[in-house]
LOFIDREN-210202 format. One record per residue (C-alpha): x, y, z; residue in three letters. Coordinates in nm, 4 decimals, m for minus. Layout:
# LOFIDREN-210202
- X,Y,Z,ALA $
...
END
This chain:
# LOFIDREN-210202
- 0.2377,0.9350,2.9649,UNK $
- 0.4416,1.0715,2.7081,UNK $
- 0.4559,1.0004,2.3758,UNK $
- 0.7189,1.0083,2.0921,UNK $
- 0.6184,1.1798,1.7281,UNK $
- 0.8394,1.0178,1.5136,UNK $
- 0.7283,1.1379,1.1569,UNK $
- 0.5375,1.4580,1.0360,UNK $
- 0.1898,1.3786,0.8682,UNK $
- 0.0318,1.6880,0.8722,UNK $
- m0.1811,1.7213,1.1746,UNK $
- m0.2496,2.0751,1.2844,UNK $
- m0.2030,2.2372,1.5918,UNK $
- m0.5605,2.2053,1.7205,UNK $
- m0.4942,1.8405,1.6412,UNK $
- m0.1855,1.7636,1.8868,UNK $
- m0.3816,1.9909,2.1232,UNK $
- m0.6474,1.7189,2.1471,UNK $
- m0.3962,1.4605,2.2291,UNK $
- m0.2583,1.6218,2.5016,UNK $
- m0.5793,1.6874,2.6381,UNK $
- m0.6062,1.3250,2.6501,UNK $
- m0.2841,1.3665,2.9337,UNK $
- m0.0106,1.2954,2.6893,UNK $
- 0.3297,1.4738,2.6735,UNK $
- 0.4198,1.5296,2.3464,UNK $
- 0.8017,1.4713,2.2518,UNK $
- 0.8978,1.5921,1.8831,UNK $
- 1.1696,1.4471,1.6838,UNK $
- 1.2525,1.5711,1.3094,UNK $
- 1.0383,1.4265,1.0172,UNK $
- 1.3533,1.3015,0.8628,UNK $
- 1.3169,0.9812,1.1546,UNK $
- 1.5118,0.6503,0.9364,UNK $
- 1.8419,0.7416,1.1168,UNK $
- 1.9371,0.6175,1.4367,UNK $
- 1.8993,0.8905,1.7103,UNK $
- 2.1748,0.9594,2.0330,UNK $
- 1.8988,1.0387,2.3152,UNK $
- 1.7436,0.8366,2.6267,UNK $
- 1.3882,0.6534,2.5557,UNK $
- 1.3571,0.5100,2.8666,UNK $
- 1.0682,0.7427,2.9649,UNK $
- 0.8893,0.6909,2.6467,UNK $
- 0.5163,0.5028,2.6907,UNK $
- 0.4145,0.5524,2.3337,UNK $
- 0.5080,0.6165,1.9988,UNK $
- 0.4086,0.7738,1.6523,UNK $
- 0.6199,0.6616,1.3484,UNK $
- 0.7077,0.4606,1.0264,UNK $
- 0.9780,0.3851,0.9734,UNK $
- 1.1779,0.4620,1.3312,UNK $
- 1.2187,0.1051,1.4357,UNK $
- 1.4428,0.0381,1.1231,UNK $
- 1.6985,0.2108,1.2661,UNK $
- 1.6743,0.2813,1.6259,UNK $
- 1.6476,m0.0363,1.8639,UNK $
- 1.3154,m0.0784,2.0008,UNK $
- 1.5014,m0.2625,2.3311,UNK $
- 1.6324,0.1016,2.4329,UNK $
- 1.2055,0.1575,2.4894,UNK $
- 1.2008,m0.0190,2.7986,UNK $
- 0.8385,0.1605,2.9347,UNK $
- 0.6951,0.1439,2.5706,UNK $
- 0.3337,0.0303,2.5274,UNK $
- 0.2105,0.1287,2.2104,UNK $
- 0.2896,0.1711,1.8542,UNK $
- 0.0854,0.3573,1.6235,UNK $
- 0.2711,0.3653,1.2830,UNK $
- 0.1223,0.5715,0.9868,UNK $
- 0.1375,0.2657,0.7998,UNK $
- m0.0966,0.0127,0.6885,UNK $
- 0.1710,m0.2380,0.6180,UNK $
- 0.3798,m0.3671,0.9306,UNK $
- 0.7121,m0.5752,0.7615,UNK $
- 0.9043,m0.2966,0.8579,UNK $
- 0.8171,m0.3412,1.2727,UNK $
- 1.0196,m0.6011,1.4600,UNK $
- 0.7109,m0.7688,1.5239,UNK $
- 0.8617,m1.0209,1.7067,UNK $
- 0.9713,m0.7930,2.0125,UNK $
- 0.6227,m0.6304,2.0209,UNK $
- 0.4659,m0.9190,2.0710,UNK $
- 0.6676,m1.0863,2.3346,UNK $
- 0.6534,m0.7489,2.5476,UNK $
- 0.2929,m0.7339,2.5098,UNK $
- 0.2969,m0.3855,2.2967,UNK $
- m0.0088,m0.2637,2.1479,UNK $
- 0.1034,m0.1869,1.7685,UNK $
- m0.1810,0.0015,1.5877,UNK $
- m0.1909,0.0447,1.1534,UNK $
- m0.3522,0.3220,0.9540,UNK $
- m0.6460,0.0757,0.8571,UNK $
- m0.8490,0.2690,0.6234,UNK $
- m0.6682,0.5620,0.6017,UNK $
- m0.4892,0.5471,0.2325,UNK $
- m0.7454,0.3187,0.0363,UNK $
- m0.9341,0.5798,m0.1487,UNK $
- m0.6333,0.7539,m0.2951,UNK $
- m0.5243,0.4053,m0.3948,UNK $
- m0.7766,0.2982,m0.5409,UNK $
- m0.8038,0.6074,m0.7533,UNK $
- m0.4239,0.5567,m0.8504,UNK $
- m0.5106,0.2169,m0.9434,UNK $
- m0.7971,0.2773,m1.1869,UNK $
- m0.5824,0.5719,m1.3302,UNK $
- m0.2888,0.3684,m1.3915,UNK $
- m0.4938,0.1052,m1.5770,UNK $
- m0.6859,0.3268,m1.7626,UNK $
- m0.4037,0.5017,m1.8320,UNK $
- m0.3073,0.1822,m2.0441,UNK $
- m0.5830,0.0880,m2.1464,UNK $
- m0.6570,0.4502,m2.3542,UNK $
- m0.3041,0.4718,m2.4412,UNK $
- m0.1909,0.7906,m2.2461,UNK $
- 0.1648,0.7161,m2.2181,UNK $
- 0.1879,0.6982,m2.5795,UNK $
- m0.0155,0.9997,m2.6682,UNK $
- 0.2055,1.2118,m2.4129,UNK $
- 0.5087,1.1115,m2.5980,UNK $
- 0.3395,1.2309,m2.9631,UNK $
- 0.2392,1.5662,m2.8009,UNK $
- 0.5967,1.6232,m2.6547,UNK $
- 0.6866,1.5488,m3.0426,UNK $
- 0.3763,1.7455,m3.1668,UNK $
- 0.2875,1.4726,m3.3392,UNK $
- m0.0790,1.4109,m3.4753,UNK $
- m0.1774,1.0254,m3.4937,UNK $
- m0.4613,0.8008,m3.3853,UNK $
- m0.4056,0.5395,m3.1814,UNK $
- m0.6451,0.2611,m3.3117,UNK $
- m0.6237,0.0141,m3.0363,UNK $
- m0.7107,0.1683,m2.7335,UNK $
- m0.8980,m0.0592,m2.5057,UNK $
- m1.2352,m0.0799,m2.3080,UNK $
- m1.2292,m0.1495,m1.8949,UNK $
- m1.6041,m0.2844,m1.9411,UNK $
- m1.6303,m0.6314,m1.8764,UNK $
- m1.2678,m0.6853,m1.7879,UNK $
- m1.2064,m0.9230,m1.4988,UNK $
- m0.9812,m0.7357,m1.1953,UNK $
- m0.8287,m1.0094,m0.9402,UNK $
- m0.7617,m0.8461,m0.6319,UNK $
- m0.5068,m1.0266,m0.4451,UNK $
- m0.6117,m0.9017,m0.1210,UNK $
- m0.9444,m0.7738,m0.0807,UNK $
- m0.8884,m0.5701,0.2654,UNK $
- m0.9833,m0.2160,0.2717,UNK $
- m0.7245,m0.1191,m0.0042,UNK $
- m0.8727,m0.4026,m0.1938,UNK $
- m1.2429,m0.3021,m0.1354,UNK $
- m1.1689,0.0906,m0.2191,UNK $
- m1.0455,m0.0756,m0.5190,UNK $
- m1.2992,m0.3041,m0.6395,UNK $
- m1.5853,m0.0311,m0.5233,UNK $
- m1.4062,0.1546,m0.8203,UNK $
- m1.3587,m0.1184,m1.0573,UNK $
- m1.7030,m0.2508,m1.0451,UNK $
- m1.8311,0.1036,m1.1575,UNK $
- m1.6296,0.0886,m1.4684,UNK $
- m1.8285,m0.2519,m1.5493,UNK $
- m1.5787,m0.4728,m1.4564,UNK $
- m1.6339,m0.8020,m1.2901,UNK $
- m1.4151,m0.8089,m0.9488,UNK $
- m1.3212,m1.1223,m0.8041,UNK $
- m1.1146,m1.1027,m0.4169,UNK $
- m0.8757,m1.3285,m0.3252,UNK $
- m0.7796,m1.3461,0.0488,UNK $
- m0.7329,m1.5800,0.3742,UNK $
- m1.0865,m1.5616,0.4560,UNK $
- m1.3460,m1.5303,0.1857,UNK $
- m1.7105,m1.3298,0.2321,UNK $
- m1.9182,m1.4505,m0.0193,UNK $
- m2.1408,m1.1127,m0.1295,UNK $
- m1.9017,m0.8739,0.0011,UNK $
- m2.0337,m0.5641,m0.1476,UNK $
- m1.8188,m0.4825,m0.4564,UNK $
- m1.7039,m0.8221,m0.5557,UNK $
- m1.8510,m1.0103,m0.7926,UNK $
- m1.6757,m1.3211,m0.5712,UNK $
- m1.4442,m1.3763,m0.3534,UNK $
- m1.2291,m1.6951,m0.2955,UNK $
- m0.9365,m1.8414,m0.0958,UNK $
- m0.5764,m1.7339,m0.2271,UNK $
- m0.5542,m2.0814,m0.3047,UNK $
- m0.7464,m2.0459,m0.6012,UNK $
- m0.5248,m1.7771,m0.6928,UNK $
- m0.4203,m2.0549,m1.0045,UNK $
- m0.7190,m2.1026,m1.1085,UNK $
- m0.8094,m1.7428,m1.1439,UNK $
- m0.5166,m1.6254,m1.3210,UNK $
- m0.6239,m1.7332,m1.6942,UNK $
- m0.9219,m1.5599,m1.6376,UNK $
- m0.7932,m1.2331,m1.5112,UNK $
- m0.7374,m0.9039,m1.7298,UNK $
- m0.5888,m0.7183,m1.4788,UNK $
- m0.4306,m0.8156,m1.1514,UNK $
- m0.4348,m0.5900,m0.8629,UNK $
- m0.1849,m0.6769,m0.5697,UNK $
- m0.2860,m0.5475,m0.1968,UNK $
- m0.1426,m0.7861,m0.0002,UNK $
- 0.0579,m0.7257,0.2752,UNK $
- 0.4401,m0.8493,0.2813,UNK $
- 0.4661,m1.1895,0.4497,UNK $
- 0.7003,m1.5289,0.4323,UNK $
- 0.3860,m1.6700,0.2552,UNK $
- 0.3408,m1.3609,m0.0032,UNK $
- 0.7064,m1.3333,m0.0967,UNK $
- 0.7674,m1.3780,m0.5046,UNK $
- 0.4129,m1.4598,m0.4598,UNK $
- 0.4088,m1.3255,m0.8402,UNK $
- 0.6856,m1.5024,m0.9878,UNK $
- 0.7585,m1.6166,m1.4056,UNK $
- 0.5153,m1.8897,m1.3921,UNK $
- 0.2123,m1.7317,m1.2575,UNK $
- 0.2790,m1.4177,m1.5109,UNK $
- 0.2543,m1.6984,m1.7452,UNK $
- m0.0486,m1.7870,m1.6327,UNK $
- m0.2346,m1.4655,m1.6703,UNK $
- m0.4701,m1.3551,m1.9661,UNK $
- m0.2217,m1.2749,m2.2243,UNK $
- m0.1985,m0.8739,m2.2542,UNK $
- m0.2798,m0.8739,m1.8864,UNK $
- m0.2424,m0.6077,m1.6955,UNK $
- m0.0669,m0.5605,m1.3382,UNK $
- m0.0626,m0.3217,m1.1508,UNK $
- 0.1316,m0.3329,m0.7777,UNK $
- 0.0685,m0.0991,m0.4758,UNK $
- 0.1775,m0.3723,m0.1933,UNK $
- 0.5177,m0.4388,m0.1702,UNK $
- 0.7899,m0.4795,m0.4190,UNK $
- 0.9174,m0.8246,m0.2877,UNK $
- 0.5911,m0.9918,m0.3640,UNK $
- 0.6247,m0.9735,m0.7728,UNK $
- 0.9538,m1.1053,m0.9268,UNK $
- 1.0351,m0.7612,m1.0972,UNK $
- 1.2774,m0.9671,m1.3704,UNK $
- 1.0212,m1.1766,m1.4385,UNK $
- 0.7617,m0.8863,m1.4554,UNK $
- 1.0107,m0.6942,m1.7078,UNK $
- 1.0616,m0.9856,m1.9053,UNK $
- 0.6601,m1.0482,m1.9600,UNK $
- 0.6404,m0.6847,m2.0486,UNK $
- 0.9195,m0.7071,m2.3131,UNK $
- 0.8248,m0.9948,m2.4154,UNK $
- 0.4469,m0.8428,m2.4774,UNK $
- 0.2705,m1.1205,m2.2807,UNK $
- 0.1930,m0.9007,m2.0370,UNK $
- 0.0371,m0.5501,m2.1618,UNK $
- 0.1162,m0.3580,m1.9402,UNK $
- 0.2143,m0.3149,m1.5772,UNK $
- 0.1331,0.0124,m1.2584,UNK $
- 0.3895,m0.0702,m1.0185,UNK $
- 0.4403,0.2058,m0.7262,UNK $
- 0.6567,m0.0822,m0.4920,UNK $
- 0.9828,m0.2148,m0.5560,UNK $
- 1.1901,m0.4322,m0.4291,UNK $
- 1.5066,m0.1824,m0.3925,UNK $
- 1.3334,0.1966,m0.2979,UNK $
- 1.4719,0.4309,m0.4854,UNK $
- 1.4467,0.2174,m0.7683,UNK $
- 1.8255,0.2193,m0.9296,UNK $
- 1.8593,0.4090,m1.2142,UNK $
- 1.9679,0.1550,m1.4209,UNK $
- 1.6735,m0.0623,m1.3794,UNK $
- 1.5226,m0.1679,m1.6933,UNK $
- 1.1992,m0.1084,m1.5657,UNK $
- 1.2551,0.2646,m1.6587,UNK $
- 1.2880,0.2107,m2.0105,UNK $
- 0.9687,m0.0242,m2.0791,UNK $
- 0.7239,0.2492,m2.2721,UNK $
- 0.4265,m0.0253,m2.0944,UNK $
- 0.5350,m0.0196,m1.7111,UNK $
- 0.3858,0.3305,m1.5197,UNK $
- 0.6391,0.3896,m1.2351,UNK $
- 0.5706,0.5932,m0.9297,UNK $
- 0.7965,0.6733,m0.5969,UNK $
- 0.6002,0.4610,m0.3829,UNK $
- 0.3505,0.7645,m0.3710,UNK $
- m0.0388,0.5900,m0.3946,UNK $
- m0.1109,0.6097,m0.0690,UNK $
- m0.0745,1.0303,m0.0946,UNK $
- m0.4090,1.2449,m0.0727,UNK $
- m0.5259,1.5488,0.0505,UNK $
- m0.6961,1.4139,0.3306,UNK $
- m0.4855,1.1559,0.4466,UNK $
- m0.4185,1.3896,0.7657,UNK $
- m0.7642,1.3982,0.8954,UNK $
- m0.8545,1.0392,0.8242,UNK $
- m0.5490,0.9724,1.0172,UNK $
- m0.5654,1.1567,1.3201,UNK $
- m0.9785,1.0561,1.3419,UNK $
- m0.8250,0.6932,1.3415,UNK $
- m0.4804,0.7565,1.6037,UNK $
- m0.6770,0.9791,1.8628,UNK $
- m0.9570,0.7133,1.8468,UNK $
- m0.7009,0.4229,1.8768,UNK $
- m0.5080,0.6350,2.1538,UNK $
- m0.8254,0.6903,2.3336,UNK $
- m0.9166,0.3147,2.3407,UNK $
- m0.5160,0.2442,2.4828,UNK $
- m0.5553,0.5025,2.7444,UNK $
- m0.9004,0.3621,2.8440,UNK $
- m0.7108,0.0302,2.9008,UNK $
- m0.4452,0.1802,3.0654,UNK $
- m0.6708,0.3552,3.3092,UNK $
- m0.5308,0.6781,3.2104,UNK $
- m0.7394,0.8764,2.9634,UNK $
- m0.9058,1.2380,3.0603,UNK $
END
């Protein structure tokens, strides 16, 4: 069997040396992998990647059988080809939702205790109070999504003292963390009541502009939101114009829409909106938590395949 490694996470050595222990040739490209590459697949059985498929046609795979991508999303995998030639496509389930979470409840509280502000009177070494700092205690957080992002997040949440309510397909009433969870449905419903709204959904036809003008308008006013899904799911204009407008106080958003975000995008200049390069999902030990999770997914594929050790 040999495998593809598309992208450069960090494993060690000792780390590829288990995997070919498990029988697997190993076949390197550079880290640099969203460029279409001028070499023959058609020996390839598996690959490790993100981002490869976007530019380099899955059909020239004709042996492929499984997909692990470093990714927890999957809009970026041609899907439909995976599934009709009965690929196994693994995620990296688990692997980025503590450092997530922790960006999340730093972003917020970075608002909420006026950090951006103070940062901008020390680089004018300037001495004033700011009276209206706020208090995360007893704040409702809506997590659109409550998978294992969501959860990490919530876990977080709910030890600051706020009240965390999960919104997703299929709803576990007393799912530790959550104060309640209900169908996206009541997603509505929940949005006057919400102090901060926390998006983890994954990119779908359903969760496009999911977040549009209208539901902004619906939210607690001085709301905050705070994004680390996918750009495409909130209506950035309509997200700048709530935070110009000052009904919504204050946005995290780490996903846009267009990646880099242009440098002309108003977004930069709103003293309320935290931007970072899509970077939440980054952590020290994002390499070990996701090699634990590929050699235990490879070993499971092999088993099926008859071919491991």
């Amino acid at each position: 069997m040999r495998m593809l490694i598309a992208v450069d996470r960090g494993f060690t050595p000792g780390m590829y040396g288990m995997l070919r222990a498990l029988g697997l040739e190993l076949v390197f490209l550079p880290a640099e992998e969203e460029r279409p590459y001028d070499m023959d697949f058609s020996d390839i059985d598996a690959v490790f990647c993100y981002r490869f498929f976007c530019a380099n046609d899955i059909a020239r795979f004709p042996k492929l059988k499984y997909i692990h991508t470093t990714s927890h999303g999957l809009d970026h995998m041609p899907l439909d080809y995976i599934r009709s030639h009965g690929i196994r496509l693994c995620d990296a389930r688990g692997v980025y939702g503590a450092p997530m979470a922790e960006y999340a409840l730093s972003g917020v509280l970075q608002l909420y205790r006026a950090v951006p502000l103070y940062y901008e009177q020390q680089k004018a070494h300037l001495w004033r109070v700011c009276e209206s700092v706020r208090e995360l205690g007893g704040r409702q957080v809506t997590l659109l999504g409550a998978g294992s992002v969501g959860t990490e997040c919530a876990k977080r949440f709910t030890a600051m003292g706020c009240r965390c309510v999960g919104l997703c397909r299929h709803p576990a009433p007393g799912a530790a963390g959550y104060a309640d969870q209900r169908s996206i449905a009541a997603l509505d419903d929940v949005l006057p009541e919400t102090d901060i709204l926390l998006v983890t959904l994954p990119l779908t036809e359903e969760t496009r502009g999911l977040i549009d003008a209208r539901r902004l308008a619906l939210l607690k006013e001085g709301a905050v939101l705070v994004n680390i899904a996918r750009g495409h799911i909130v209506d950035a204009a309509a997200m700048a114009a709530a935070l110009r407008s000052g009904r919504l106080g204050g946005a995290v958003v780490d996903v846009f829409d267009e990646e880099p975000l242009p440098a002309d995008s108003p977004l930069w200049e709103l003293p309320t909106c935290i931007i970072t390069p899509h970077s939440s999902f980054t952590g020290e030990h994002n390499p070990e938590r996701l090699f634990e999770l590929v050699y235990k997914d490879t070993v499971n594929w092999l088993n099926e395949q008859g071919g491991s050790q």
